[in-house]
C-alpha positions, 0 to 999 in steps of 0.5 A: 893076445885073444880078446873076448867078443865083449872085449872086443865090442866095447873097444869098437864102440870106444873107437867109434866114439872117438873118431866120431868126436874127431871127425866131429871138431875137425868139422868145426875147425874147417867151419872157422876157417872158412869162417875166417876166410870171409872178407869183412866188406862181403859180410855186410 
């Protein structure tokens, strides 16, 4: 199966848009574990 170049662009940006979001909320989710590995008396 050939795509056209323009096929094929707009699947690369999807897919940069998509990882992109990943890469994203995986960097808030290791923010709230880290958040949540904070001892309450050190915060103070």
């Amino acid at each position: 199966m050939e795509f056209s170049a323009e096929m094929k662009y707009v699947l690369d940006t999807i897919w940069l848009l998509i990882s992109g979001s990943l890469v994203m909320w995986m960097a808030a989710g290791f923010a709230m574990l880290e958040a949540g590995m904070v001892r309450t008396k050190s915060v103070t």
